[in-house]
C-alpha positions in Angstrom: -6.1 23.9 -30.5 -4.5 20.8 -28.6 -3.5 18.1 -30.8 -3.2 16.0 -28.3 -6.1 15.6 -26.2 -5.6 15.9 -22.2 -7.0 12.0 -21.7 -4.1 10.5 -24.1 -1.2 12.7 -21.8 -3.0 11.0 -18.6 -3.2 7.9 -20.2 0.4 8.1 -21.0 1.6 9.4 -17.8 -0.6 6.7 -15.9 1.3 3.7 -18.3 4.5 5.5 -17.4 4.0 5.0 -13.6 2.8 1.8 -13.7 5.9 0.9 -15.6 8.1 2.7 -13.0 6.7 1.2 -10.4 7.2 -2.1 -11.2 10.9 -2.0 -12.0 11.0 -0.2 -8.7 9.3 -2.6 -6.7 10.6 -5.7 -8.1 14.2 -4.7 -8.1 14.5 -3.9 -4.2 16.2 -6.2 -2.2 14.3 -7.8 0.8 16.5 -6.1 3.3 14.3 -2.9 2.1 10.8 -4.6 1.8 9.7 -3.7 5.3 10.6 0.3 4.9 8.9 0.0 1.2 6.1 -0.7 2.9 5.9 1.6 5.5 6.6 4.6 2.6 4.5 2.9 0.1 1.3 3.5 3.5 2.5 6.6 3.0 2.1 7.1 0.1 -1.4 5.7 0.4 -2.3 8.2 3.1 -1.7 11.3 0.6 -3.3 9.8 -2.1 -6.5 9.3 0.5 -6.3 13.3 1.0 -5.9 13.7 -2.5 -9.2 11.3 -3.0 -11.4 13.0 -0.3 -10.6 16.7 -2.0 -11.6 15.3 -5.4 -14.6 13.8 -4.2 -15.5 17.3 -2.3 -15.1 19.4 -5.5 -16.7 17.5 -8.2 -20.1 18.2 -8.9 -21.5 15.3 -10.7 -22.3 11.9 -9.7 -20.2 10.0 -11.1 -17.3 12.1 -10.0 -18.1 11.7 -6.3 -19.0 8.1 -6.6 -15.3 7.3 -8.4 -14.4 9.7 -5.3 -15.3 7.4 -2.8 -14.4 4.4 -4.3 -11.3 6.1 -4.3 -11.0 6.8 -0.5 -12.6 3.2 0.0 -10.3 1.2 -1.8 -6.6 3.6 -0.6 -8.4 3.1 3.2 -8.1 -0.4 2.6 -4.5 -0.2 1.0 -3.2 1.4 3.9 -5.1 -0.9 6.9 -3.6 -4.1 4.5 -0.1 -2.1 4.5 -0.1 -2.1 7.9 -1.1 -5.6 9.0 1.6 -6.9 6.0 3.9 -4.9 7.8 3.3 -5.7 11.3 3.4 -9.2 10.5 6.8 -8.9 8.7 8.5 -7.4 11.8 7.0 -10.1 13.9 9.2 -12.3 12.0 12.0 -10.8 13.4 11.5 -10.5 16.9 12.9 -13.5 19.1 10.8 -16.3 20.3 10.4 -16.9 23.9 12.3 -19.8 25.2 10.4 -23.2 25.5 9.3 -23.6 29.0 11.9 -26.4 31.5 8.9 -29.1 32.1 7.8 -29.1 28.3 11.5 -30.0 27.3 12.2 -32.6 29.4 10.3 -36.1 28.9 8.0 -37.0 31.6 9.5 -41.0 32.8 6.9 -43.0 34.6 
């Protein structure tokens, strides 16, 4: 007999990470936000996987609707990590030189 039921250990474990992760996060510098992000889709990729086979081997209901929403809302983690990402390293490319006739003023 458990005195402990296996909910409260998930409950704990799942307060533990959220905990975790936001010291993690929070303390990176911003040199490392672009490769965070690229791990963190990732990360989000695996946890799709881990969604879809969840979804496959439960049997009721409810069990494959939470499985979906699962899928759903890590699909839409990971298209959002990309576009966040993309857009970050767009910052650092170089912009294209101004073109001659636009910098000079026009005399009449």
């Amino acid at each position: 007999m458990d005195l402990i039921s296996d909910g409260i250990y998930n409950l704990i474990i799942f307060v533990l990470a959220i905990y975790v992760g936001y010291h993690v996060v929070w303390n990176v510098t911003p040199a490392l936000h672009t490769p965070l992000m690229a791990v963190t889709n990732a990360i989000s990729a695996i946890v799709i996987v881990g969604a879809m086979l969840a979804a496959a081997l439960t049997v009721t209901p409810l069990g494959k609707t939470m499985g979906t929403l699962a899928v759903a809302l890590a699909a839409v983690n990971v298209f959002g990590g990309f576009l966040v990402t993309r857009r970050m390293l767009e910052m650092f490319k170089k912009k294209a030189p101004k073109a001659a006739s636009a910098a000079a003023p026009v005399e009449k």
